[in-house]
ROTI-635167 format. One line per field, with one value per residue (C-alpha): x, y, z; residue in one letter. Coordinates in Angstrom, 1 decimal, padded with zeros to 4 digits, always signed. Example, Ala and Ser with C-alpha at 12.3 -4.5 7.8 and 13.67 -1.06 7.14 Angstrom:
<nodes>
c1 <- +012.3/+013.7
c2 <- -004.5/-001.1
c3 <- +007.8/+007.1
aa <- a/s
</nodes>
This chain:
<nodes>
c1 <- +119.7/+120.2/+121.6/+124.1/+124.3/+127.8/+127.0/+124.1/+126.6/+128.6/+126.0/+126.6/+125.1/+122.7/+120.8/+120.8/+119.3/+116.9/+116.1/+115.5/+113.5/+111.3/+110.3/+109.5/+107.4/+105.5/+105.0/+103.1/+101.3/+099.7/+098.8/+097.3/+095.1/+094.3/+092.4/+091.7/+088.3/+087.9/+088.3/+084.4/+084.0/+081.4/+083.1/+080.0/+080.4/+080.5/+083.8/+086.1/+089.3/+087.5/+087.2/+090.9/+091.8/+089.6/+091.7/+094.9/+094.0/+092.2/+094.7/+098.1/+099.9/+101.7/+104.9/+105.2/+105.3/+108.0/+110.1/+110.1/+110.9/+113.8/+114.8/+115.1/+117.4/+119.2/+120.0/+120.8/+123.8/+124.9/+126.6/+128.0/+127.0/+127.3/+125.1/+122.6/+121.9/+120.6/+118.1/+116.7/+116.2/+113.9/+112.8/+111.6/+110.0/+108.2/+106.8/+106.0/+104.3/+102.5/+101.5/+100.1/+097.8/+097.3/+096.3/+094.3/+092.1/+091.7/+091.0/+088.3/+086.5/+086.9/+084.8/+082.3/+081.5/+080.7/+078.8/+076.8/+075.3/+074.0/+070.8/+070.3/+068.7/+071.8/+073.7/+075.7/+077.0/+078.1/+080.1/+081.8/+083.1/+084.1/+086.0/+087.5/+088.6/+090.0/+092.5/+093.3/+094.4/+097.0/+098.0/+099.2/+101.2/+102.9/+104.1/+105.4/+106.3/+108.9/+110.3/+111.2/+112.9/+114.4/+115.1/+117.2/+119.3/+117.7/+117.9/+114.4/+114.6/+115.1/+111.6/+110.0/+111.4/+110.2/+106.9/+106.3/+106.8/+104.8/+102.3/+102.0/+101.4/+099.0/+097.7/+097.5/+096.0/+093.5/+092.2/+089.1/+088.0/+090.3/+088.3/+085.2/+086.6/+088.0/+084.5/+083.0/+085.1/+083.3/+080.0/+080.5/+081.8/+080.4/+076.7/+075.7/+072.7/+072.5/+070.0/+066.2/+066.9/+065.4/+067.4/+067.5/+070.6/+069.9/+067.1/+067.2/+065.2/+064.6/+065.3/+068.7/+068.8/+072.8/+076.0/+078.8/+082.8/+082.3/+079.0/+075.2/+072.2/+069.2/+065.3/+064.2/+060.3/+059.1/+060.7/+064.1/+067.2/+070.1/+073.4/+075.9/+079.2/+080.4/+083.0/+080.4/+077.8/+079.5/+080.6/+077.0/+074.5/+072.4/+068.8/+068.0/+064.2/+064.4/+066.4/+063.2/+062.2/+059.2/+058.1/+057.4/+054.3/+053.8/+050.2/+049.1/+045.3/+043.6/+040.0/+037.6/+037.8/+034.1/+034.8/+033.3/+036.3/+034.8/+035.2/+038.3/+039.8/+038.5/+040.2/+043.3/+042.4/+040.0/+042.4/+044.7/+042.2/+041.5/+045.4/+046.1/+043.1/+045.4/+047.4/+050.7/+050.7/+052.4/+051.5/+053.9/+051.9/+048.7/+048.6/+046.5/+049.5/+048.8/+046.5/+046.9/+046.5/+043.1/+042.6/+043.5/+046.6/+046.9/+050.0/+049.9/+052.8/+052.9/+054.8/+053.9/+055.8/+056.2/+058.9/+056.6/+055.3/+052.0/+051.1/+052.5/+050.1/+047.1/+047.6/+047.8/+044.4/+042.5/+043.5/+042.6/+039.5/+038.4/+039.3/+037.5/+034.7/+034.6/+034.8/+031.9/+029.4/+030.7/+030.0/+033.9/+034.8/+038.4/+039.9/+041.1/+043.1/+040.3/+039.6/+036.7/+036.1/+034.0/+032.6/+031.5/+028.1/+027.2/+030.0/+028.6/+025.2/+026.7/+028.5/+025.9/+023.6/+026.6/+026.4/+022.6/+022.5/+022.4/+025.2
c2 <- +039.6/+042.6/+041.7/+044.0/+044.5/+043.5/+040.6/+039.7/+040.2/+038.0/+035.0/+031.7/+032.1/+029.6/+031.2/+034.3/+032.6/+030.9/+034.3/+036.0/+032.5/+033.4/+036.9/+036.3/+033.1/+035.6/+037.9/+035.7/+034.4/+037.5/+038.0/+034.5/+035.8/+039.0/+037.2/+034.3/+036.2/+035.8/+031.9/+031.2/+033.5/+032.3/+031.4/+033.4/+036.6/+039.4/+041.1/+038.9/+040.1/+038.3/+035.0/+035.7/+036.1/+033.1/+030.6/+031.9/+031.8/+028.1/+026.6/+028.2/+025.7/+025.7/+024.1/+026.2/+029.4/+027.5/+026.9/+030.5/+031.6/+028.8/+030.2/+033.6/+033.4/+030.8/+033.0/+036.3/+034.7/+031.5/+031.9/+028.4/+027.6/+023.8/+023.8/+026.3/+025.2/+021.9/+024.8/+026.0/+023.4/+022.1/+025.6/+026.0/+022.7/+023.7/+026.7/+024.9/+022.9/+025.6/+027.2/+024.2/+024.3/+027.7/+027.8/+024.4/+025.8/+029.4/+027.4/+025.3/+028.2/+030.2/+026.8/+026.5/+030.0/+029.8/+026.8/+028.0/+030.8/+028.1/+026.7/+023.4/+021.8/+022.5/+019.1/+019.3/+023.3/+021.6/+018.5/+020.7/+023.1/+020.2/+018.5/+022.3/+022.6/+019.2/+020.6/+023.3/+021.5/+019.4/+022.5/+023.7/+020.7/+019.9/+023.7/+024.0/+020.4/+021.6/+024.9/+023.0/+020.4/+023.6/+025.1/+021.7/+021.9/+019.2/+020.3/+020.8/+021.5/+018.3/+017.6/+020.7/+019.1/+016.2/+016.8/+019.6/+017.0/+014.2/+017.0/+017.9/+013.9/+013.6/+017.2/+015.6/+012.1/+014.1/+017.1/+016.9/+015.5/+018.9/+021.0/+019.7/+020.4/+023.4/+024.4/+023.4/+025.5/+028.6/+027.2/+027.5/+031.0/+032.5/+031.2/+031.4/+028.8/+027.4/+024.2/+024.8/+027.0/+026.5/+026.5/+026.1/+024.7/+024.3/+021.8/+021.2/+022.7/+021.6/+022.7/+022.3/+019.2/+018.4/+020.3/+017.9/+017.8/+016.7/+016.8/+018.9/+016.9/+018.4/+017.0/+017.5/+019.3/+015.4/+013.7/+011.9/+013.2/+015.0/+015.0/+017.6/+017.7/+020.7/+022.4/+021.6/+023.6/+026.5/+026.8/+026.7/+029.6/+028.9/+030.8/+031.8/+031.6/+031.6/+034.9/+036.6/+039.4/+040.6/+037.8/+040.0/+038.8/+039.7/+038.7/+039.2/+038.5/+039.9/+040.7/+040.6/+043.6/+043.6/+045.4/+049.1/+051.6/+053.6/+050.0/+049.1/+053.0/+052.1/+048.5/+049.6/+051.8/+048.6/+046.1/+048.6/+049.2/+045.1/+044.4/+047.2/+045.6/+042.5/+044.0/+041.8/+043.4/+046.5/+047.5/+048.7/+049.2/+048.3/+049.3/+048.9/+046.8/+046.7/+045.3/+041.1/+039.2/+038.6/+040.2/+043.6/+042.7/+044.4/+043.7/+044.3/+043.8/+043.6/+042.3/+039.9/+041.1/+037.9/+034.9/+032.1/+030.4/+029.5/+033.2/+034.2/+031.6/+032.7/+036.1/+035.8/+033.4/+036.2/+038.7/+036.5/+035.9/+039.0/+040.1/+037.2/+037.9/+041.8/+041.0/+038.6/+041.8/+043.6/+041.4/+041.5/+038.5/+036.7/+036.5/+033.2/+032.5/+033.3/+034.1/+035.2/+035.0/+037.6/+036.9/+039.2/+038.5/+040.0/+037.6/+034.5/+035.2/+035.7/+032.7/+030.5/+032.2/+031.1/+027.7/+027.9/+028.5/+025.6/+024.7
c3 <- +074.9/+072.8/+069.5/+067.7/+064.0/+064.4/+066.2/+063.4/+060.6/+062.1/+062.3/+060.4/+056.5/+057.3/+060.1/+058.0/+055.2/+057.8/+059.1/+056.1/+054.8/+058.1/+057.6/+053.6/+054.9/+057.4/+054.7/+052.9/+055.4/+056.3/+052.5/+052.9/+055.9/+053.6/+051.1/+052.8/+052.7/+049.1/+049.5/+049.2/+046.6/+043.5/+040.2/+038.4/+040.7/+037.6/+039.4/+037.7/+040.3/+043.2/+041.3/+040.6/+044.4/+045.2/+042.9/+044.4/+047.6/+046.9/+044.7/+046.5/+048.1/+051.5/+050.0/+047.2/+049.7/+052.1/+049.1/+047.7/+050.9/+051.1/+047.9/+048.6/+052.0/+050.0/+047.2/+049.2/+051.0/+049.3/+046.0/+045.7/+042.0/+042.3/+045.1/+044.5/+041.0/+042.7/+044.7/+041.7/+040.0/+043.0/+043.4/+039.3/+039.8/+042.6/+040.6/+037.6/+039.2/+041.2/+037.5/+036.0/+039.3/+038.3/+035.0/+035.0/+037.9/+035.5/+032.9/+034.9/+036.1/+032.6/+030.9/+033.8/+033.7/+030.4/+030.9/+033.5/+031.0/+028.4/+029.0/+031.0/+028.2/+025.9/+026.3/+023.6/+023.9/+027.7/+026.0/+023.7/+026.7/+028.5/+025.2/+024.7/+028.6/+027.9/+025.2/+027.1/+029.8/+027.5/+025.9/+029.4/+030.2/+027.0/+026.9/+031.0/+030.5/+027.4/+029.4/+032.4/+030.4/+028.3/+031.4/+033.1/+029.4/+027.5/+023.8/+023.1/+019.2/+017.9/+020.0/+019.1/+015.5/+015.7/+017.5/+014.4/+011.4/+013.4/+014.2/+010.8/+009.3/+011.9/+010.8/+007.1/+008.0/+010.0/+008.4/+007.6/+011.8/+012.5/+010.1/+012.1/+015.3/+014.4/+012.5/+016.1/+018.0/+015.9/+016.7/+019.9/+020.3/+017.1/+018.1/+014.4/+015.4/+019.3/+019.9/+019.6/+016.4/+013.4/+010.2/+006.6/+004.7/+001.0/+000.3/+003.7/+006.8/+010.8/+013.9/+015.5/+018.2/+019.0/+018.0/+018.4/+017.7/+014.3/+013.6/+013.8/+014.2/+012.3/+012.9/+009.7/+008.8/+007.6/+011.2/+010.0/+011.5/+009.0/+010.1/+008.8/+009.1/+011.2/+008.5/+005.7/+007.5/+008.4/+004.5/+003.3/+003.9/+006.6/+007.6/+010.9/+011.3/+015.1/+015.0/+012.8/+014.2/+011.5/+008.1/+004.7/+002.9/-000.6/-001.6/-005.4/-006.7/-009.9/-010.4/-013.4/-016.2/-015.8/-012.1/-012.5/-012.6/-009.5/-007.3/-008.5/-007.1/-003.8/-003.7/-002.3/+000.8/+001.3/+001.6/+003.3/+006.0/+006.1/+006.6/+009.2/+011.6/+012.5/+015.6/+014.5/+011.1/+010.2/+006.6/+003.9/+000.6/-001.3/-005.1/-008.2/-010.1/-013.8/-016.3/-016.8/-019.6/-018.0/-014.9/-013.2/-011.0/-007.1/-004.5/-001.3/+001.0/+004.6/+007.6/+010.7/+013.4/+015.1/+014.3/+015.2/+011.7/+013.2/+014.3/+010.7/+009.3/+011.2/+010.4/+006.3/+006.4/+008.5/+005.8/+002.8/+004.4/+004.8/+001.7/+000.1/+002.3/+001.4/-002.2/-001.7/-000.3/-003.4/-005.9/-006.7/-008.8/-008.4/-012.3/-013.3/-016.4/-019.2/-023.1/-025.2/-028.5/-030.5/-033.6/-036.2/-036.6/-040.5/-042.1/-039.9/-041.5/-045.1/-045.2/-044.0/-046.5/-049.3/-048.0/-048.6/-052.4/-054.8/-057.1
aa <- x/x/x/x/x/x/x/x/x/x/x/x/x/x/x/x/x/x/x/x/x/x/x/x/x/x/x/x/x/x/x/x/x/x/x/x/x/x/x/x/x/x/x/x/x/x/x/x/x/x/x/x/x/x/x/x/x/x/x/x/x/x/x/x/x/x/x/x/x/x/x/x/x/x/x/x/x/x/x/x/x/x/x/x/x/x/x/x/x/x/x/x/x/x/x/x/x/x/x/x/x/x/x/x/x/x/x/x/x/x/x/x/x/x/x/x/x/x/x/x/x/x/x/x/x/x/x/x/x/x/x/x/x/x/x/x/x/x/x/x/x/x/x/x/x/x/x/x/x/x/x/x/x/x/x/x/x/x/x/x/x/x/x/x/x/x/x/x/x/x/x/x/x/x/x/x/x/x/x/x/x/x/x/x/x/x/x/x/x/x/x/x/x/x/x/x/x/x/x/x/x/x/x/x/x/x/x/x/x/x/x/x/x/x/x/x/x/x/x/x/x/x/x/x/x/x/x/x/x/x/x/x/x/x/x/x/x/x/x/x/x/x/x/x/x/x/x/x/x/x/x/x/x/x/x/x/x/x/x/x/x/x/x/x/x/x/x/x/x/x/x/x/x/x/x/x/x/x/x/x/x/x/x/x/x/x/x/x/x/x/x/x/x/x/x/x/x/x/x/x/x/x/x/x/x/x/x/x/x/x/x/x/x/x/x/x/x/x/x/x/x/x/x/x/x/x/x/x/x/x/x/x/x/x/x/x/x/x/x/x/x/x/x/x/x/x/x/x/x/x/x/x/x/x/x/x/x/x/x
</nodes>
């Protein structure tokens, strides 16, 4: 039968409204086919638009794409108010509903991917995504929850209102666990210090072992566990040892006076030559310093290029051995804190020759 476009014009609304309901459902059918192929897609692949096209492909509902297309013929040729505003009110339900699938399953595969970059050993960095993905999520609900009841009519300021004042009591009775949380948040994506690191805080030193909500775990240089709060910590300034990339050693001795001039010139290039042997070691300067109160003062400064202590330590007691053992061969004497008296010898004599006479 060979349909006129008289004859289609003249159709009932509602198999208009199905007809148009059809072709918009076929449409996105065949966009559902298109990236169907992106459906098995990784949530780590670096090409972040295929990990977008594999949520909306996953996560799309059949029923929200039979009620948009519902929608659509609906609102073409119906314009009964009464009756459509029942329509859309099933119809914005639908799609908020459909967002909050959305946005929880972004939101999913924005924390995993970050937690997939962390190490398997860091627990706590993993809790702390999973505590943040958490929030999130109820951030989500509370605000689509509020625009659909805005969008039904409900008078949602004395809600927002209320919600505000109670928000801000709670905000009050709370501050100081928000301040944590809030300091943990920075943690996480600042990464001033990640677990395994070795800090310093004050008096205090260790290498980090948990970062929590609230709280940083600490195991201390002498064993016990410290436990900082997460707001305090970030306030005070913390050292980085595990982020050295080079240690500065400043090392100051003194010889005798009694060291001949002509030794004491070639000192330097000595010690020099002595520091630059060590393969970690880059050398800055070695100098005569001054004269001591009792010794003839050198400084020689130098840096480890590695951040591991114990390599630092084995370097600096190669280089004070040598130099202890060179000295040794040279007959170079350490100086130690020293004085000597001189005595004027003719007025020792005279007065003991005074002391002599009688009476």
């Amino acid at each position: 039968m060979n349909w006129t476009w008289e004859q289609i014009l003249a159709l009932p609304l509602e198999l208009k409204a199905l007809a148009v309901a059809g072709v918009f459902f076929g449409i996105s059918t065949v966009l559902r086919v298109v990236f169907r192929h992106y459906k098995n897609v990784s949530p780590d692949d670096p090409r972040v638009y295929r990990v977008v096209f594999s949520v909306l492909s996953r996560k799309t509902r059949s029923i929200f794409f039979i009620v948009v297309s519902l929608y659509v013929g609906i609102a073409i040729f119906f314009d009964d108010k009464k009756w459509f505003g029942s329509v859309d009110r099933v119809f914005f339900v639908v799609c908020i509903i459909q967002l909050w699938v959305w946005a929880r399953c972004f939101v999913e595969v924005f924390f995993d991917r970050k937690t997939r970059q962390l190490s398997p050993n860091d627990i706590s960095r993993v809790s702390s995504f999973r505590a943040l993905s958490f929030i999130a999520n109820m951030l989500i609900v509370i605000f689509l929850f509020l625009f659909m009841l805005d969008n039904f009519g409900v008078n949602i300021s004395a809600l927002v209102t209320g919600l505000g004042i109670g928000g801000i009591a709670i905000a009050l009775a709370v501050q100081n666990i928000l301040g944590d949380l809030l300091a943990s948040v920075t943690i996480i994506l600042d990464k001033p210090f990640v677990v395994g690191d070795s800090i310093a805080v004050g008096d205090f030193a260790g290498t980090i072992e948990n970062i929590g909500v609230k709280t940083t775990r600490v195991r201390s240089l002498t064993g016990e566990q410290v436990i900082f709060s997460n707001a305090d910590l970030l306030q005070s300034r913390i050292r980085n040892y595990k982020r050295l990339h080079e240690r500065r050693v400043l090392l100051n001795f003194g010889i005798t006076y009694s060291t001949e001039l002509e030794l004491l010139a070639r000192l330097p290039a000595m010690i020099a030559e002595i520091v630059s042997s060590q393969p970690k070691v880059r050398l800055d300067r070695s100098h005569f310093k001054g004269f001591g109160a009792s010794s003839l003062d050198f400084e020689v400064v130098y840096f480890v290029l590695s951040s591991e202590y114990g390599v630092y330590m084995d370097v600096q007691q190669y280089i004070n051995l040598a130099i202890a053992q060179r000295f040794k061969e040279l007959n170079v004497e350490f100086a130690y804190p020293t004085q000597t008296l001189y005595i004027n010898t003719p007025l020792v004599q005279e007065a003991s020759e005074i002391r002599k006479q009688p009476t």
